[in-house]
N, C-alpha and C positions, 0 to 999 in steps of 0.2 A: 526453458531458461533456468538456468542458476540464481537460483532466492540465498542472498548473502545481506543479513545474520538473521537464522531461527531465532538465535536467543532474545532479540527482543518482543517478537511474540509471545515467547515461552513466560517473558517476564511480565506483559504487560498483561496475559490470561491469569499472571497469579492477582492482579490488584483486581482485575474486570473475567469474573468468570464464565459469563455470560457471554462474552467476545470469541470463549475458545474453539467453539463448534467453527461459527463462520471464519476465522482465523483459520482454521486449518484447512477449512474446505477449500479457501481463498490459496494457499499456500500449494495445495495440491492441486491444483487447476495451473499455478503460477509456475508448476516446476516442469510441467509436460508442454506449456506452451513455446511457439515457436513465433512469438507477437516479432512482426518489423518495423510497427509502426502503430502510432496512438490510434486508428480505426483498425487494426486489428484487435486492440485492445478493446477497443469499444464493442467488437463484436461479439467477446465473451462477456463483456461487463458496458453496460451501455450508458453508465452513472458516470465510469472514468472522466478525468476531466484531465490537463493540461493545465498546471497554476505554476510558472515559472516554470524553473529546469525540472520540475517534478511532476510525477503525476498522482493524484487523488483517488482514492478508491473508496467508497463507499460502502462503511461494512454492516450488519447484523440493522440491514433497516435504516442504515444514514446514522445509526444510534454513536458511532466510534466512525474515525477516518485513519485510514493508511496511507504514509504518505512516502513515496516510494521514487529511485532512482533508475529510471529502467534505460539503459544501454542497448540499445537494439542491437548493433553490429555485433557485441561479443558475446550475446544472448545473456547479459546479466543484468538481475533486479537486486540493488542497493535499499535496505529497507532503511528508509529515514527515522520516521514515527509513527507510532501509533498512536493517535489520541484520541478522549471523549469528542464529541460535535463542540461543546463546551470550549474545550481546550483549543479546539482548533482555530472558533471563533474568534479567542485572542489573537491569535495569530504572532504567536511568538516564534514560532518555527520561523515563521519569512524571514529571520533575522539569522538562518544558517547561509554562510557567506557561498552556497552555490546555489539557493535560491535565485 
């Protein structure tokens, strides 16, 4: 799949450096796969989840969430946000109008 934009990873490893291992790991697993569907996705990642048009990824231990637009048909993943568990709790992202 095509992972479109690095740079917010790149950005959010410089505030959470601790996120950048699994971030990357995550990104390099995300770029070779050929996911059609949210249980293939679960097959590599079993935490994935399904919350609106998006789907959740659970990172470095549930500790940060990625929250990501994955396009099956044209093999591309839109990366939403990255946030702490914190952050995500608020749940201020829900209020991105493709949520």
């Amino acid at each position: 799949m095509r992972v479109i934009s690095r740079r917010i990873l790149r950005e959010f490893c410089l505030a959470h450096a601790d996120s950048c291992d699994a971030l990357y790991d995550w990104y390099r697993v995300a770029c070779i796969a050929k996911w059609q569907n949210l249980t293939d996705v679960q097959g590599t990642y079993n935490h994935a989840e399904a919350v609106g048009n998006f789907t959740v990824f659970n990172i470095k231990g549930n500790n940060y969430r990625l929250i990501v637009d994955l396009i099956y048909s044209s093999q591309k993943i839109y990366i939403k946000y990255v946030l702490t568990h914190a952050e995500y709790d608020k749940g201020k992202w829900k209020n991105d109008p493709y949520f």
